[in-house]
N, C-alpha and C positions, 0 to 999 in steps of 0.2 A: 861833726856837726857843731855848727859854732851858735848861740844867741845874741844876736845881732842888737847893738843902741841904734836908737832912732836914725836916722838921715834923712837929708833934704826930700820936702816933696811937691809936685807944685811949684816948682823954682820958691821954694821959701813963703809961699805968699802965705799958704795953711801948713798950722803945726801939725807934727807927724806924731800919727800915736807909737805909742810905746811899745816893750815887748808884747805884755797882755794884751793891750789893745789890739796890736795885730794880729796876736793867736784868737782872740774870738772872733775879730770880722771876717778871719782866713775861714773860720767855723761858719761861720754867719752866712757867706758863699757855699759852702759842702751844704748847708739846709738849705738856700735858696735851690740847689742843683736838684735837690732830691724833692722840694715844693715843687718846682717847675717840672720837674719827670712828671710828679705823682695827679698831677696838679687837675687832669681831666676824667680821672678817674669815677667822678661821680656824676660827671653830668654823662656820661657814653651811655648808660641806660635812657637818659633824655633822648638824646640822637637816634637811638634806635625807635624807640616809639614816636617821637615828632618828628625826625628824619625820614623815618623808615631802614639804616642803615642796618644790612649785617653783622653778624656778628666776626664773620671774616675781614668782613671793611674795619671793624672798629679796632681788630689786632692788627690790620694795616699801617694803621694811624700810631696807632701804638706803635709798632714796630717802624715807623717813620722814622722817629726820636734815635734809637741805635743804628736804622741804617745811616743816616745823616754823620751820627757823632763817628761812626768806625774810619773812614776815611782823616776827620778828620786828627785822631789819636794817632791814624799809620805815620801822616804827614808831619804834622804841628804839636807830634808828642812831647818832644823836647824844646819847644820855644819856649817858654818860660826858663830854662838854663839858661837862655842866653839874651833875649831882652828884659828878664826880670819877671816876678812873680806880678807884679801889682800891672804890668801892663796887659800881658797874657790876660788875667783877670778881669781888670775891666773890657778888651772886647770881648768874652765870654759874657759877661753880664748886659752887655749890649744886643747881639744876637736875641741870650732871653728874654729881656725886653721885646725885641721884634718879633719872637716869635708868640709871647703873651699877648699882644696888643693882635696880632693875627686872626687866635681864637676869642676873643674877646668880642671884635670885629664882624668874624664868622658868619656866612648864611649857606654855606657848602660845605661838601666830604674837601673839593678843593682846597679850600681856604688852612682847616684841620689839618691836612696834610702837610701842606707847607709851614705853618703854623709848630708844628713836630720836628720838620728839617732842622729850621730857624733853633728850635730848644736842643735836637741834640749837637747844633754847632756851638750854641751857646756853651752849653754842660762839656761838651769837649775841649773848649780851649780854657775855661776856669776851674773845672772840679780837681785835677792833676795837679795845678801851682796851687791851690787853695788847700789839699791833702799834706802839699809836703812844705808848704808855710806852716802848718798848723808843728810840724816837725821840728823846723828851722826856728819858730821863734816859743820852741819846749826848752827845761832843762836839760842840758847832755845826760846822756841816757835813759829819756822820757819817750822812746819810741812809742812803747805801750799804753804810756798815758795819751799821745798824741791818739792812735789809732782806737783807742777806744773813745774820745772825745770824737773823733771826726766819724765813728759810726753814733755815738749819741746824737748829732746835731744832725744827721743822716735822719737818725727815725724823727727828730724832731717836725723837719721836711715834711715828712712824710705824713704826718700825725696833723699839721698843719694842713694837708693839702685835704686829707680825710675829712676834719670836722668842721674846716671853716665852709670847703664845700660841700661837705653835708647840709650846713646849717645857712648856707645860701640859697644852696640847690630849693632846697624844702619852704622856708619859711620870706625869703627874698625878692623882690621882685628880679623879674629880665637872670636867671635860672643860668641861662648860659653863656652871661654874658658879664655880668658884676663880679662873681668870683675871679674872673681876669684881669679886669681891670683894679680889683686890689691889689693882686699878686703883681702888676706892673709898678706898682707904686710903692711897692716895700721892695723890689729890686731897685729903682732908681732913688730909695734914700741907703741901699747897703754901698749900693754904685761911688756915693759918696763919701761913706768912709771909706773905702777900699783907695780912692783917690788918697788919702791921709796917709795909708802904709810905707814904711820906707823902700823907696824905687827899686832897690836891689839888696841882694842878701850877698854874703861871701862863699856860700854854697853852689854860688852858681858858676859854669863856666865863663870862661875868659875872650876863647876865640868867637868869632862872629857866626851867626846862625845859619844854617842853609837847608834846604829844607831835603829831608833825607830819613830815611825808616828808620823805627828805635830800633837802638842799640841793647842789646841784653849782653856785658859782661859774657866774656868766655867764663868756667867757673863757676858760673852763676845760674844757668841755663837749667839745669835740673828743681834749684831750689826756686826758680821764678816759676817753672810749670807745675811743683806741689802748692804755690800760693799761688797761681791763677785757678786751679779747678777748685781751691776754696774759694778765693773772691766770685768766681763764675758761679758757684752753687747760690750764693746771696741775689746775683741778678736773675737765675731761672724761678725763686722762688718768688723774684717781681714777677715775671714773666703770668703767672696764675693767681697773686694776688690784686696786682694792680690794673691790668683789664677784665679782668671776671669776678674781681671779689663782690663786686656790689651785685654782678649779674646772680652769681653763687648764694648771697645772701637773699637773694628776694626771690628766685625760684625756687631756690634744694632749702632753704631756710626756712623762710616762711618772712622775711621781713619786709614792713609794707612802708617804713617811714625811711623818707633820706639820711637825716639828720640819726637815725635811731642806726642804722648802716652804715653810716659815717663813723658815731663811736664804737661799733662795732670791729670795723676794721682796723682802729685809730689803736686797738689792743694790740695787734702789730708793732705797729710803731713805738709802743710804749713796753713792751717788752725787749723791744731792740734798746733802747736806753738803757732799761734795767739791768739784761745783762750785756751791755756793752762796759757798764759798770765792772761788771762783776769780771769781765773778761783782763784787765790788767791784770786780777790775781792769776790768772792759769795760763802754763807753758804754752808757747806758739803754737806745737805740736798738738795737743790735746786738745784746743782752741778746733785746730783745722777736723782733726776727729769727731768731737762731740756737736761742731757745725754743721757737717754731712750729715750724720746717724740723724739729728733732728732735724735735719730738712728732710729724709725718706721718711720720717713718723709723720712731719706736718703735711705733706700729700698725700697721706691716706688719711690721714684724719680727715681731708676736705673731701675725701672719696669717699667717707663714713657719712659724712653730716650732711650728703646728698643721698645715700641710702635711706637715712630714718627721721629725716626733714628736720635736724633740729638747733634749733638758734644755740644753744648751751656749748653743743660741738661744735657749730662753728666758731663760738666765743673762744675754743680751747683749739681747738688748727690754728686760728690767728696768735694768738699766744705761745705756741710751740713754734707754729712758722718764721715768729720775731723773734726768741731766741736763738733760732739757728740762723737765722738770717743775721744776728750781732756777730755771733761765735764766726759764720763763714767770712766776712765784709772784716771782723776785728781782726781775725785769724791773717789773710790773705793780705792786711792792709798793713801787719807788722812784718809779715815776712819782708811783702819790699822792703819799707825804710831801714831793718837790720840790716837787711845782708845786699841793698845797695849799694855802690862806692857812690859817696858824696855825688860827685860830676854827673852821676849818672840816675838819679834819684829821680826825678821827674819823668825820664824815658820810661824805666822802671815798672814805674806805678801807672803811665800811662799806657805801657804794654799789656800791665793786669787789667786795666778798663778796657782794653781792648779788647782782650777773651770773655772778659764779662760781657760789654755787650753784644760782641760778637755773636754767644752764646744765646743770648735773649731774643737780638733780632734773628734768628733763625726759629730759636722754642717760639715765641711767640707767635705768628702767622703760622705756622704748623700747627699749633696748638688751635687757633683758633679755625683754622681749615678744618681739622678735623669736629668741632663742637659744632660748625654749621652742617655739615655733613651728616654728620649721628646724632647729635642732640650733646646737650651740656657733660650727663653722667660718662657717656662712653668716650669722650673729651678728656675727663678728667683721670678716668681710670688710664687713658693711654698718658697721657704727662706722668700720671704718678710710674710706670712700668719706665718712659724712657728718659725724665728726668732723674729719676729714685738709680737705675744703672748709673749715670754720672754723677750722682752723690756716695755712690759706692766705689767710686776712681777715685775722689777725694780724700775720702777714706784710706785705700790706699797709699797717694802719695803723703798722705800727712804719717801715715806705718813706716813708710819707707827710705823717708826721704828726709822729711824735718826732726822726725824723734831720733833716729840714730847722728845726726848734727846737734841736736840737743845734748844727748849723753857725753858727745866729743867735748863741748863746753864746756861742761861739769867737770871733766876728767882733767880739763887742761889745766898746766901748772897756776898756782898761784889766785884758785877757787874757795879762798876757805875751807868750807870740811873737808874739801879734798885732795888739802894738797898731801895729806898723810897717803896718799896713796902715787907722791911721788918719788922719784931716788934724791934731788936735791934736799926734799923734806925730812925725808929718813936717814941722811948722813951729816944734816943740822942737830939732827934728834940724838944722834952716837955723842955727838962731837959734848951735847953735855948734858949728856948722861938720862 
């Protein structure tokens, strides 16, 4: 991985930002990705009572966004190798635009639906060249700082999309329609710097694009599937926060205010930061373990806090669900960029988003079939039984597969403390005395 100086952009006419510069707007994109996911989350409680819409219609919608974006990850995973990060990225940032102005628009479940296509084509062709820019223009050996920066700017998204439309939704006029039309206008001024980025990076491939299923390394195949079932555990924990957290809080909760459900949720998000921080310091391995364990605690904890009606748990679900949601996203986000080969980086990681959302748009419309069918609690208690089983594969693969590659690391020659535990070490050691 090389850090790339500036190059032409624009044929010249605007100056191109810099390294840093590129690393936050490549950030700046990873939050719009996750603004624009999270982004209706507050008004679908509106749609339902002013709509009239189910609560299966509204995991439809929801589940719109991943069934949209999976195609387009199978196809146009790896375009960004080979026409460039910054162009990849702006049509991604295009699409979301289209699909923002959609629901903004909105007077139908129609509209909403398309409106979700439009955002997961967006989020599919910019979130991938946006993750492994943020890589590309790091220090060499700044994987982990890269990956926990692009889950911080992830909750940031997120936390964004919770309180601004909280505090639209509630206190605003036109409820369902102004929160979108701001979020359009803060993607077409990121739209603008991202035009500034240097056109191409030296990470990317040579030959010319065609369009063709990712590639996952031979080699590679076991450790990409220990870091897809953690990055996947981070999207199933969307999958029950972000179309039901507001539903979750105003029934099994007791909360009556938007804006007060907004910051509510937005502890999520702000937990994901926190420790997405904290996640540079700790092994890939352990990262992907302590991700799972506390994604099966934070779905019963929201299974608790609809038992005994109480705002306090839920304040503590969100909070535990957004630390494991850093640890699975940081965990799953550094396996790629490690043990990627350069050329192949982009497929990679847009392979792990594929199982992510793969994952999601399936949990979710199940999940929510079943809440319209039985009610909210028996909903939840089935997510947490068949989500909580694949946080417990997670689990696993991070036992089995990334910690015994970890120790081989350690062990291998010329690791500091341990190279006394090599024969080259030990026959320097003789030699004086």
């Amino acid at each position: 991985m090389t850090v790339l100086p500036p190059v032409d952009t624009l044929g010249g006419l605007v100056p191109s930002l810099g390294t840093r510069g590129s690393f936050w707007t490549a950030g700046a994109v990873v939050a719009l990705a996750l603004w624009t996911s999270a982004c209706p989350t507050m008004a679908y409680p509106l749609y339902q009572s002013e709509w009239g819409v189910s609560t299966t219609t509204i995991t439809w919608i929801f589940a719109a966004y991943p069934i949209a974006l999976i195609p387009v990850l199978i196809l146009f995973g790896n375009l960004s190798d080979h026409i460039g990060r910054r162009a990849s990225i702006l049509l991604g940032l295009a699409a979301e635009l289209v699909g923002v102005l959609l629901f903004a628009l909105a007077n139908d479940v129609g509209w909403l639906l398309l409106g979700r296509a439009f955002m997961g084509l967006g989020v599919g062709l910019s979130i991938s060249p946006a993750s492994v820019a943020m890589v590309e223009y790091s220090a060499p050996g700044q994987e982990k700082r890269a990956g926990a920066a692009s889950t911080a700017v992830s909750a940031l998204g997120i936390a964004l999309a919770m309180v601004v439309g909280g505090a639209l939704t509630e206190y605003a006029p036109f409820p369902l329609h102004l929160n979108f039309f701001l979020l359009a206008a803060v993607i077409a001024v990121v739209g603008f710097l991202v035009a500034r980025m240097p056109r191409h990076t030296r990470d990317e491939a040579k030959e010319p694009w065609r369009v063709r299923a990712i590639v996952i390394p031979r080699g590679r195949r076991l450790v990409f599937l220990a870091g897809s079932l953690a990055f996947a555990s981070s999207f199933l924990l969307g999958a029950i926060v972000l179309p039901l957290g507001a539903k979750i809080a105003q029934q099994l909760a007791g909360s009556v205010n938007a804006l007060v459900t907004g910051v509510l949720l937005s502890v999520f998000a702000a937990c994901i930061t926190l420790f997405a921080l904290a996640a540079r310091r700790i092994h890939v391995w352990l990262l992907v373990v302590l991700g799972a364990a506390g994604s099966i605690a934070a779905v019963w904890l929201f299974v608790i806090t609809g038992a005994v009606h109480s705002l306090g748990l839920f304040f503590l679900a969100s909070a535990v669900a957004g630390a494991a949601y850093a640890f699975d996203f940081a965990g799953g986000l550094t396996v790629f960029n490690r043990y990627a080969p350069s050329h192949h980086r982009a497929g990679m990681v847009s392979g792990g988003y594929l199982v992510g959302y793969l994952a999601q748009g399936i949990g979710a419309p199940a999940l929510g079939a079943v809440v319209t069918a039985h009610g909210l609690m028996p909903g939840l208690v089935t997510g947490a039984i068949v989500f909580g089983a694949f946080f417990l594969t997670a689990i696993i693969g991070g036992l089995t597969v990334l910690a015994p590659l970890h120790r081989a690391e350690r062990l291998r020659p010329g690791r500091g403390v341990f190279r006394a535990r090599t024969p080259e070490y030990r026959r320097g050691r003789s030699l004086t005395g």
